[in-house]
C-alpha positions as CSV (number, residue, x, y, z in Angstrom):
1,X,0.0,0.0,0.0
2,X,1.5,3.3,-1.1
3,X,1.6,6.2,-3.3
4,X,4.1,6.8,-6.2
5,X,5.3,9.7,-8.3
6,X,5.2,8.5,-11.7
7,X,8.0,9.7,-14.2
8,X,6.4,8.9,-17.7
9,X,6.6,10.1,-20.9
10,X,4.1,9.9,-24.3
11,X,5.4,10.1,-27.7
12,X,4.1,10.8,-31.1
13,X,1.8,8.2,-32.0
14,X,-0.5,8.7,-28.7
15,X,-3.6,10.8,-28.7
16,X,-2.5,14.3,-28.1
17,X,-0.4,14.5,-24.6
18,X,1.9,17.5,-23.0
19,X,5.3,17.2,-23.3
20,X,7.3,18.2,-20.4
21,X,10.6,19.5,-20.2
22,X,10.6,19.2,-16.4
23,X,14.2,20.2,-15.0
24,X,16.1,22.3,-12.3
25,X,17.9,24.0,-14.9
26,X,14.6,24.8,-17.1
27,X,13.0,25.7,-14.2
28,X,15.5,28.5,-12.5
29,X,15.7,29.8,-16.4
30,X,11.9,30.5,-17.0
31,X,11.7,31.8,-13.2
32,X,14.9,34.4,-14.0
33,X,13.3,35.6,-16.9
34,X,9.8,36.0,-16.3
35,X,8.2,38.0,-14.0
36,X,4.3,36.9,-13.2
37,X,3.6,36.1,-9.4
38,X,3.8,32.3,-10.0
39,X,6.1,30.5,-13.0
40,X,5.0,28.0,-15.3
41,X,5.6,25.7,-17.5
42,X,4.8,25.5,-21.6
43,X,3.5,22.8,-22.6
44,X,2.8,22.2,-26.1
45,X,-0.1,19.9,-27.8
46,X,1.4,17.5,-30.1
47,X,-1.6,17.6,-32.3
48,X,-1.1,21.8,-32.9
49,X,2.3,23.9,-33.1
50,X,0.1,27.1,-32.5
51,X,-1.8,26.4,-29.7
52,X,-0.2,26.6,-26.2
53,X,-1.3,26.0,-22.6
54,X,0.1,27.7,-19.4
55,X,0.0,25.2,-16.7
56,X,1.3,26.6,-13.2
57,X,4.4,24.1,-11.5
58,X,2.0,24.0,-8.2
59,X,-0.2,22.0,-10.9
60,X,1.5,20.0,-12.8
61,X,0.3,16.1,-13.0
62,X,3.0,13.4,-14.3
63,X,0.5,11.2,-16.1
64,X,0.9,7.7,-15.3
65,X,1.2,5.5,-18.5
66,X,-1.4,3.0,-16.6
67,X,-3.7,5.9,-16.1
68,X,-7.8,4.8,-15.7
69,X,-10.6,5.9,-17.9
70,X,-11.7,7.9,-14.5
71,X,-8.2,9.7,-14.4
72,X,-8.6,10.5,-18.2
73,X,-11.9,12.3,-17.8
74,X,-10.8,14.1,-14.7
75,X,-7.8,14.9,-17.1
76,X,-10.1,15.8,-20.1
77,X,-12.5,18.1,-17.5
78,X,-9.2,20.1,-16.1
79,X,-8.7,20.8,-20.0
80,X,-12.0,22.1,-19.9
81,X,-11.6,24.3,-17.5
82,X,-8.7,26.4,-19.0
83,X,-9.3,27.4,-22.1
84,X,-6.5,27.4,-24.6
85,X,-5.4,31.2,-25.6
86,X,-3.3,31.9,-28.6
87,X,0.1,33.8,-28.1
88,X,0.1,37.1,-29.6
89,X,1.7,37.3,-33.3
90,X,5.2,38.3,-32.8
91,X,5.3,40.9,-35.0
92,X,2.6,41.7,-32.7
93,X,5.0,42.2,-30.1
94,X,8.5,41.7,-30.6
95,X,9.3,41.0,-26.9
96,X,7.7,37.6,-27.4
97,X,10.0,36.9,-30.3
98,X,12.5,36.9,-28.2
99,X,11.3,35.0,-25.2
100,X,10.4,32.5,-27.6
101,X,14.0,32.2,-28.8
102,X,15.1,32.1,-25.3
103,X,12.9,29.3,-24.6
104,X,14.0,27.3,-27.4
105,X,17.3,27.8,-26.6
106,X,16.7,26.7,-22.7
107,X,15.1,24.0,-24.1
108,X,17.9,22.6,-26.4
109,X,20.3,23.1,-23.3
110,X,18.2,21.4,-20.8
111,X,18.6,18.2,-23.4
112,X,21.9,18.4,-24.0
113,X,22.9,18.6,-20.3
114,X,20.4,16.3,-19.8
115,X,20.6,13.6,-22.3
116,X,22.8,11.3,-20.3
117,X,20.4,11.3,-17.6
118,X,18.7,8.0,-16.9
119,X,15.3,8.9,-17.2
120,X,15.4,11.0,-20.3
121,X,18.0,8.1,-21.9
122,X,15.2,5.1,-21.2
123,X,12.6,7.9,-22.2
124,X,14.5,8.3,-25.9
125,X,17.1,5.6,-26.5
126,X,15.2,3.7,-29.5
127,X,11.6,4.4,-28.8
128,X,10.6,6.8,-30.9
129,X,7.2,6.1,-33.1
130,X,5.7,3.5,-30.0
131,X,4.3,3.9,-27.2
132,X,6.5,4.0,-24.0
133,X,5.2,3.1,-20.5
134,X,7.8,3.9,-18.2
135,X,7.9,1.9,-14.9
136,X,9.6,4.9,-13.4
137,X,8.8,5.2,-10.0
138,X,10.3,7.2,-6.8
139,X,8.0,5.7,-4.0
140,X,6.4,7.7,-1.8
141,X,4.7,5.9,1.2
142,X,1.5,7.9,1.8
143,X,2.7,8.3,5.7
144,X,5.0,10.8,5.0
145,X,3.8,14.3,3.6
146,X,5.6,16.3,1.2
147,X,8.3,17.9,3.6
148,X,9.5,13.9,4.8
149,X,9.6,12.6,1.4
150,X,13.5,11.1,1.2
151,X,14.9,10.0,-2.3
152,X,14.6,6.4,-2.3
153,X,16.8,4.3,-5.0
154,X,15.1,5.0,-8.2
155,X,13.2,2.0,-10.4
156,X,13.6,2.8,-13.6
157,X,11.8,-0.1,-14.9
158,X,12.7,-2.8,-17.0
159,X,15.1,-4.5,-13.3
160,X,17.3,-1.0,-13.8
161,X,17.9,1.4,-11.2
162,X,20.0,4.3,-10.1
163,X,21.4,4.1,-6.2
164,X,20.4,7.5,-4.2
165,X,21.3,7.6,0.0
166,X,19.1,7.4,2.5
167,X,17.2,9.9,4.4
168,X,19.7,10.0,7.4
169,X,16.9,13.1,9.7
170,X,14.8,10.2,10.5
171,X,10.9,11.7,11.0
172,X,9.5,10.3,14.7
173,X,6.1,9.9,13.8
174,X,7.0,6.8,11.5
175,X,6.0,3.2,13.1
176,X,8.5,1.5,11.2
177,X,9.3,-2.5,11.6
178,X,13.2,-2.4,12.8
179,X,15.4,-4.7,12.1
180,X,18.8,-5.8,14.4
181,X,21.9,-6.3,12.4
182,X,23.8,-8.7,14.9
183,X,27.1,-10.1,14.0
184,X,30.4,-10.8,15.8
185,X,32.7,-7.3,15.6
186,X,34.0,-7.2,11.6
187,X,32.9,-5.0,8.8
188,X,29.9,-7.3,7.4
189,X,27.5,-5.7,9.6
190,X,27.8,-2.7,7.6
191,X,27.7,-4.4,4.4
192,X,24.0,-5.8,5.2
193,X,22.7,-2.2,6.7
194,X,23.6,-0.5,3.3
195,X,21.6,-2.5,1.7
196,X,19.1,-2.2,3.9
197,X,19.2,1.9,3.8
198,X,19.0,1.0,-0.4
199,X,16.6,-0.6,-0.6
200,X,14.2,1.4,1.5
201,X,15.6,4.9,2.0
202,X,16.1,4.6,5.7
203,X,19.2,4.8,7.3
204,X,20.9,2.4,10.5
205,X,22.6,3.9,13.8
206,X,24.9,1.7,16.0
207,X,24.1,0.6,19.1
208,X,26.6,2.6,21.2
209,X,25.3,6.0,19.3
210,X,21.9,4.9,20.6
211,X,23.3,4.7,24.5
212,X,25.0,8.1,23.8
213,X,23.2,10.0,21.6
214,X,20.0,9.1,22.8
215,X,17.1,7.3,21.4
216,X,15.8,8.1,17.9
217,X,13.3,6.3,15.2
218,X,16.3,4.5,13.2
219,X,14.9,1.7,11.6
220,X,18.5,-0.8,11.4
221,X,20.2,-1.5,14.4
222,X,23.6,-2.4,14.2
223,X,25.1,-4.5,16.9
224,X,27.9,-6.3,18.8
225,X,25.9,-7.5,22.0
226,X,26.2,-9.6,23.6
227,X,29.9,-9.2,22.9
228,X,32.0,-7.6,25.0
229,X,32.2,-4.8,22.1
230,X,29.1,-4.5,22.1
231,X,25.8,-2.5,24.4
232,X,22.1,-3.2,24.3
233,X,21.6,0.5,23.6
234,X,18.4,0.7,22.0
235,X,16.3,-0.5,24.7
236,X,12.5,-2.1,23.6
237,X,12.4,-0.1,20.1
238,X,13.7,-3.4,17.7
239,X,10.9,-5.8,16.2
240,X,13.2,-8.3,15.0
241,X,16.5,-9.9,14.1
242,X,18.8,-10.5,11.2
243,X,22.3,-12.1,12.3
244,X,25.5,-11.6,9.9
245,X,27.6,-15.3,10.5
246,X,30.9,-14.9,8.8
247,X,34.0,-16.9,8.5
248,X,35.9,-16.8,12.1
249,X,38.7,-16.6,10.7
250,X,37.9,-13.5,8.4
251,X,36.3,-12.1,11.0
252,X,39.3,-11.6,13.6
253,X,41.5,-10.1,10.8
254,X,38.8,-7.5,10.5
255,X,37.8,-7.3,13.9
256,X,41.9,-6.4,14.8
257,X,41.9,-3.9,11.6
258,X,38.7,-1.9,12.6
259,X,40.5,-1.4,16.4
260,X,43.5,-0.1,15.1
261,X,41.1,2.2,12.6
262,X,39.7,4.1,15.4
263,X,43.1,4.0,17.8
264,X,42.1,0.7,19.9
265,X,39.6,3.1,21.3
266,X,38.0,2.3,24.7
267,X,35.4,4.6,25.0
268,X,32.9,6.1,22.9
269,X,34.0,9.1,22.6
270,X,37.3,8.0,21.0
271,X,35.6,5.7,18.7
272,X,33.8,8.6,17.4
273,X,36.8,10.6,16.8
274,X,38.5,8.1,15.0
275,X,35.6,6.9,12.8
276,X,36.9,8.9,10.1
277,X,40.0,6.5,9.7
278,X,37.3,3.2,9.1
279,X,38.6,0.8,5.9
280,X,41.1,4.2,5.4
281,X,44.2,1.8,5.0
282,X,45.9,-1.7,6.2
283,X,47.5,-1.9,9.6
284,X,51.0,-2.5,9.8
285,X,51.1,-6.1,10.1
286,X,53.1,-6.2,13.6
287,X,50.3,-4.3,15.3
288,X,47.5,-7.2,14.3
289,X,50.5,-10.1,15.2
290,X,50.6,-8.2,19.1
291,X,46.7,-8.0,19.4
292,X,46.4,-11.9,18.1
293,X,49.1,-13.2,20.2
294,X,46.5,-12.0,22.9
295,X,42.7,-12.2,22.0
296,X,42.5,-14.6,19.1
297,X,42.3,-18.2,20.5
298,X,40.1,-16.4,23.5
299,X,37.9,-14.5,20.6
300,X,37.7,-18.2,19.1
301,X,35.0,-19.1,22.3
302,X,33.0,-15.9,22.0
303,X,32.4,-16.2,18.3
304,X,30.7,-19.4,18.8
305,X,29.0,-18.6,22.1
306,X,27.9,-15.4,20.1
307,X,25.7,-17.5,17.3
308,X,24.6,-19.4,20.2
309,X,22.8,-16.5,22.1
310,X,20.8,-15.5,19.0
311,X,20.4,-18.6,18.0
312,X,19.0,-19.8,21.4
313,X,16.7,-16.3,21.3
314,X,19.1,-15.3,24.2
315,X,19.9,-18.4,26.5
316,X,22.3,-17.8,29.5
317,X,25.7,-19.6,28.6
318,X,29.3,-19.4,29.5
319,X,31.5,-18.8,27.1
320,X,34.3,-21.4,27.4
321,X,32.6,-24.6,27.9
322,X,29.0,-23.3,26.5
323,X,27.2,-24.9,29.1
324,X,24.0,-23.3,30.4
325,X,25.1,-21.0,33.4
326,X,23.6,-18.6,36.1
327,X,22.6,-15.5,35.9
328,X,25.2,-14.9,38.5
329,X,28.0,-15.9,36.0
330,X,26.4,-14.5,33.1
331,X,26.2,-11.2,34.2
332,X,29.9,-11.7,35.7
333,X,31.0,-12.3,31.6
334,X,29.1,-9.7,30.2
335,X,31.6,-7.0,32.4
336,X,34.3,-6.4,30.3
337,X,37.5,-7.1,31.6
338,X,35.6,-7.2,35.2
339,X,37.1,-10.1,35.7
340,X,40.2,-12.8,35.1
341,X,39.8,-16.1,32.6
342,X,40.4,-18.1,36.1
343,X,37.6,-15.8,38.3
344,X,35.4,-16.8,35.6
345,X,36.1,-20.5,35.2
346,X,32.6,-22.2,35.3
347,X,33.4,-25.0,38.2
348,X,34.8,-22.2,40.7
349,X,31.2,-20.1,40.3
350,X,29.0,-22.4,39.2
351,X,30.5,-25.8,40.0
352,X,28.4,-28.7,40.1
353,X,25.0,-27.4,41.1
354,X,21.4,-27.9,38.9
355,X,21.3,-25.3,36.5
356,X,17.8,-24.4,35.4
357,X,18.0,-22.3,31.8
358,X,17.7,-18.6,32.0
359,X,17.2,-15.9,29.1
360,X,18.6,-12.6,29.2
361,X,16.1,-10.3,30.4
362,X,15.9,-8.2,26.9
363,X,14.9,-11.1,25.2
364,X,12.4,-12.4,27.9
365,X,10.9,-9.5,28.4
366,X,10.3,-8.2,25.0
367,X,12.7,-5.8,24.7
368,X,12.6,-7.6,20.5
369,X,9.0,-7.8,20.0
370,X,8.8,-10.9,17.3
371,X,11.9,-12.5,19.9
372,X,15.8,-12.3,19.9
373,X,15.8,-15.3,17.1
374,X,17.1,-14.5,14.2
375,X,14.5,-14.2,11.2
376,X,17.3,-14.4,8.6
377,X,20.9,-15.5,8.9
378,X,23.1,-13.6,6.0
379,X,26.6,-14.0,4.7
380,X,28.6,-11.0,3.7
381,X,31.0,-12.8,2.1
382,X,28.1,-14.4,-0.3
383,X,27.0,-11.0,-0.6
384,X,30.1,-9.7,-2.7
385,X,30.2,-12.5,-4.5
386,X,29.5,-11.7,-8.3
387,X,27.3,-15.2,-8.8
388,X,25.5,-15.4,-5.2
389,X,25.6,-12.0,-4.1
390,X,22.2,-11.1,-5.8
391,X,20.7,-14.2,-3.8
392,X,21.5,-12.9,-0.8
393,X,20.1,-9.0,-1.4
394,X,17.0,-11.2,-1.7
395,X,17.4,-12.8,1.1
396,X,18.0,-8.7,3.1
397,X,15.0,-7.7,1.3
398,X,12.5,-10.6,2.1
399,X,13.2,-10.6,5.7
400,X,12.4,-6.9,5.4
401,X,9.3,-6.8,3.8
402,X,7.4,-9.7,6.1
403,X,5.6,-6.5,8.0
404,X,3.9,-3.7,6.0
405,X,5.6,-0.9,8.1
406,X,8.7,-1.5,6.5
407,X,7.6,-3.6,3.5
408,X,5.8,-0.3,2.0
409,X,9.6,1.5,1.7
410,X,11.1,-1.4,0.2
411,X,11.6,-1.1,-3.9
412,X,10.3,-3.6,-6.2
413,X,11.4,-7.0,-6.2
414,X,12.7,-6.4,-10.3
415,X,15.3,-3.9,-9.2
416,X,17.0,-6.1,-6.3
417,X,19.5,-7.6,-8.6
418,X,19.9,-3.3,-9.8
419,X,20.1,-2.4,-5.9
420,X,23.1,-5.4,-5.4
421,X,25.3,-3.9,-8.3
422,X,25.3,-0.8,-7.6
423,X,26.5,-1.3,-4.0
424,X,28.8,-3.9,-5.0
425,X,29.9,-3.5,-8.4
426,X,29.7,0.2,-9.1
427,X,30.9,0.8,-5.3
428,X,28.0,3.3,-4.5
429,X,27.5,4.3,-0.4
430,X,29.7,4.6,2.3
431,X,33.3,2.9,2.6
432,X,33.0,-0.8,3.5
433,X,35.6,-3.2,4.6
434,X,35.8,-4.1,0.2
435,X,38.1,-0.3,0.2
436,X,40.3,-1.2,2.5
437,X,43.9,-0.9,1.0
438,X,47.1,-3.0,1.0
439,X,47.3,-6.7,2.9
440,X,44.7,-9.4,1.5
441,X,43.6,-11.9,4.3
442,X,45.8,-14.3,2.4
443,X,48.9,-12.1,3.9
444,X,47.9,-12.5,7.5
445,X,49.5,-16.0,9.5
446,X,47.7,-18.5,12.1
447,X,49.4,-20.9,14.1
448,X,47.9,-24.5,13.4
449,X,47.0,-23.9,16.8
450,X,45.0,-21.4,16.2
451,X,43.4,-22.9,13.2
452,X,42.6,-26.5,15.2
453,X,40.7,-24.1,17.8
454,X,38.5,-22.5,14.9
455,X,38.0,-26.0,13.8
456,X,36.5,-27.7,17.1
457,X,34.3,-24.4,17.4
458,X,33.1,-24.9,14.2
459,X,32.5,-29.0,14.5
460,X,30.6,-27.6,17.8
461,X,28.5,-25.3,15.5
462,X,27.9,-27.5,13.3
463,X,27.1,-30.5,14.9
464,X,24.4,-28.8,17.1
465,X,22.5,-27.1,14.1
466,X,22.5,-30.1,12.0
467,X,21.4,-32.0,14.9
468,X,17.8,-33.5,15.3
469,X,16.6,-30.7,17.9
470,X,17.3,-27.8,14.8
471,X,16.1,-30.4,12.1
472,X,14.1,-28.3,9.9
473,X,14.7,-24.8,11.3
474,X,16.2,-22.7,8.1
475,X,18.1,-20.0,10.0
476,X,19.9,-23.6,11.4
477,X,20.2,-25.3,7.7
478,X,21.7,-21.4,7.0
479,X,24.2,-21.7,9.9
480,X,25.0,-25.0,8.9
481,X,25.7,-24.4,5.5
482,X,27.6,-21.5,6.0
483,X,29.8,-22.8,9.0
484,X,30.7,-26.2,6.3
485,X,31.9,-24.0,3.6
486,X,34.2,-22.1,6.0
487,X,35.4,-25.0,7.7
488,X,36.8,-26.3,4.5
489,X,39.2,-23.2,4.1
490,X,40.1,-23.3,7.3
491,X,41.1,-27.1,7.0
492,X,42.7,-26.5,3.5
493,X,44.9,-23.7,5.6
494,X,45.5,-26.1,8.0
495,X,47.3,-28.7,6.2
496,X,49.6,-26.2,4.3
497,X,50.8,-25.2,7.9
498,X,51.5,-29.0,8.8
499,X,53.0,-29.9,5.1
500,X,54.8,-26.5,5.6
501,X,53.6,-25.6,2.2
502,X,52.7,-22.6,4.3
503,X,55.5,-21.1,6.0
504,X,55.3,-19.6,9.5
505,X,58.1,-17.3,10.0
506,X,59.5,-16.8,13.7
507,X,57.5,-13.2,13.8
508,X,54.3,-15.0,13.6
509,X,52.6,-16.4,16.6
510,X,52.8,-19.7,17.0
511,X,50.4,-20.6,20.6
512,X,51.7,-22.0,23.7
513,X,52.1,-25.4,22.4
514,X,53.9,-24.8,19.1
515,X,56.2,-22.3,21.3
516,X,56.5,-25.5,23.4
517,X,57.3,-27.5,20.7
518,X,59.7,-25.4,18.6
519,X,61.4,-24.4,21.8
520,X,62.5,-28.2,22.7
521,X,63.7,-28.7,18.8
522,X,65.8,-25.6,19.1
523,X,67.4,-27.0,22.9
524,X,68.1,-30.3,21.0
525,X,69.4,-28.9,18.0
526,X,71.6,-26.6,20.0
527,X,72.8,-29.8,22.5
528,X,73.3,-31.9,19.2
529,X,75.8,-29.0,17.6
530,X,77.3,-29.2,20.8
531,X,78.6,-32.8,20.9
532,X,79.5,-32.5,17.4
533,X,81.7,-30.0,17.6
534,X,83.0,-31.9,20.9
535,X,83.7,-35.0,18.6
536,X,85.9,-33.0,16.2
């Protein structure tokens, strides 16, 4: 249900129509150099070249190519009411002479500058002599009046379409259906909530600008939480969820890279400062080998018990054995850095006591008012693919439009392929973590340490969402089938390490147990020159 501005056009061979030459340029021209209280438009009747009719802008209709018989009459009665009145003969009145000349000459500028235009090109390219409906359409949802109307990306019919951003003043007096972009920290998120602003016009806030800035009618929701980068900021305003799953592995070289953007910030206010730098250029690679050699085999534990919490439409577990915990120790894990790895160990609070389960209060209570499961689980990493990526801007847009309040803003379905290439091939909206400069992922090392912990949280992942308590539960079959495929490059990574196809050099970290290992071959290696040189 909603209102459109059609953008049509009616050429030779229709009954007589008005021909519009309907631009800024135009416009600002006949306003300069006339003078009544209100400008206006000529338009001319194809059927005469010396009859004319003034039609006021404030008035001006853009006929829609599917118009009723009831709009033609009402059309046909307007006529009626303004009688046509010929211009006075220009030797009449020389004046007009001129302002005709200047007219003409306004009009064959407004062309020319206008010619490569998208509307006036699928108005003229090879249609002359037929009949041309034009499926243009800017969509105006009839909740908003004139002053809130926002460009939306335009449907130029035909699947083509021309990218425009989103309205980023949100109106308050819009019930919208909002959306949660959740995802473990990496630069997908944003990838997902630009398609989102494209496809409807509206634009996303993070979570921490909602704890700071205050509480406004943002429609997307990007967020961290539960993870400790994250804040539940937005109190009860979300409806539903969408949750990003990328690979792990991918997502702690750009999780490291984002933190060194905005200076390893640690408050809000430094994050904001910094935001500038986002997907600016690549870290030197020392600065991501210090961060890993500390948080990545912990950050292996919270990406799966991340999953988990959406998944489980926000079950209480700990993060390092996964079991169901307390609200006690919970709350004790969602501190950050409240408390040491050891303070936190689940047999020293919990220990061997009956746990009953226990949902996080924002998800029990409401606070997401269709639940804190996801309704769609996306990749990112599909979506910049050149063969799936279209597939999965469907996939955005259908868990978008299952509620009216948002489905009205969303464009039609024959431009969603349009709305995926021009975000991903032609680049168009902010910068996303596809600008970043210099290393590849390729460039950046793992222990096989490393890489065997990705892979038993992985086997965890997917073992429980291809077992028979998720049978049959698509956002599982998504999980699943996304978890499979990483797994593979992960395992293909794995055994270069082993076969020493790929080479660790001594700057890379390595994990306690390779240190281990590598430190007892250098001792006997050392021991063994030793006697050697003793025997000569």
């Amino acid at each position: 249900v909603r209102t459109s501005l059609p953008i049509s056009q009616q050429l030779p061979d229709q009954p007589p129509g008005i021909l519009l030459l309907a631009s800024p340029f135009f416009s600002s021209f006949v306003s300069s150099i006339m003078s009544a209280s209100s400008a206006s438009f000529l338009a001319m009747d194809s059927s005469s070249c010396n009859s004319y009719e003034t039609i006021p802008i404030s008035t001006i209709y853009l006929r829609s190519s599917r118009s009723d018989d009831g709009r033609e009459a009402a059309a046909t009665k307007q006529r009626k009411r303004r009688p046509r009145t010929k211009l006075p003969s220009p030797s009449a009145n020389p004046s007009v002479l001129w302002l005709v000349a200047l007219l003409a000459l306004a009009a064959f500028h407004v062309i020319k500058l206008e010619i490569k235009s998208p509307l006036l090109r699928s108005a003229l390219r090879g249609k002359i002599g037929r009949r041309v409906a034009l499926d243009d359409k800017i969509y105006v949802p009839p909740s908003l009046d004139p002053v809130d109307r926002r460009k939306l990306s335009l449907d130029l019919g035909g699947g083509n379409c021309k990218w425009q951003p989103p309205t980023y003043q949100v109106p308050e007096g819009i019930d919208f259906h909002k959306t949660i972009i959740a995802g473990f920290p990496s630069g997908d998120k944003r990838m997902i909530f630009i398609q989102m602003e494209a496809l409807t016009g509206w634009p996303a806030k993070d979570e921490w600008d909602f704890e700071y800035e205050g509480m406004t009618n943002h429609p997307f929701i990007k967020a961290n939480y539960p993870h400790h980068e994250g804040i539940w900021g937005w109190g009860n305003a979300a409806d539903q969820v969408v949750m990003m799953v990328r690979n792990i592995r991918r997502s702690m070289v750009e999780y490291h890279d984002i933190l060194w953007d905005i200076g390893y910030a640690t408050t809000w206010k430094d994050a904001r400062i910094n935001l500038g730098n986002l997907y600016s250029t690549a870290p030197p690679i020392e600065d991501f080998y210090l961060w890993r050699d500390e948080r990545v085999i912990e950050e292996c534990y919270w990406y799966g018990w991340f999953i988990d919490y959406w998944m489980e439409g926000g079950l209480m577990r700990d993060i390092f054995t996964h079991k169901v915990t307390t609200p006690e120790h919970w709350y004790m894990l969602m501190i950050p850095g409240g408390y040491s790895r050891e303070e936190l160990d689940y047999d020293l609070v919990v220990g061997d006591k009956e746990v009953s389960p226990s949902y996080d209060p924002h998800c029990s209570n409401g606070d997401v008012t269709d639940g804190c499961e996801p309704k769609a689980v996306i990749s990112a990493e599909k979506l910049r693919d050149y063969s799936e990526g279209p597939a999965e801007t469907t996939k955005i847009a259908t868990a978008l439009i299952n509620d009216s309040r948002m489905g009205q803003y969303v464009i039609a379905p024959q431009t969603w392929d349009c709305i995926w290439e021009e975000l991903i091939v032609n680049g168009k909206g902010i910068k996303t973590v596809a600008n970043r400069p210099g290393f590849v992922e390729s460039d950046y090392n793992f222990s096989a340490e490393m890489l065997e912990q990705m892979l038993v949280e992985q086997d965890r992942l997917i073992a429980k969402y291809g077992g028979a308590d998720w049978n049959g539960k698509a956002t599982a079959d998504r999980v699943v089938e996304l978890i499979v495929e990483h797994r593979a490059l992960i395992q293909i990574e794995l055994n270069e390490v082993n076969s020493g196809v790929r080479k660790l050099t001594d700057r890379d970290f390595l994990g306690p147990k390779e240190r281990r290992r590598r430190l007892k071959l250098k001792r006997e290696t050392e021991r063994d020159d030793v006697l050697r040189r003793q025997v000569e």
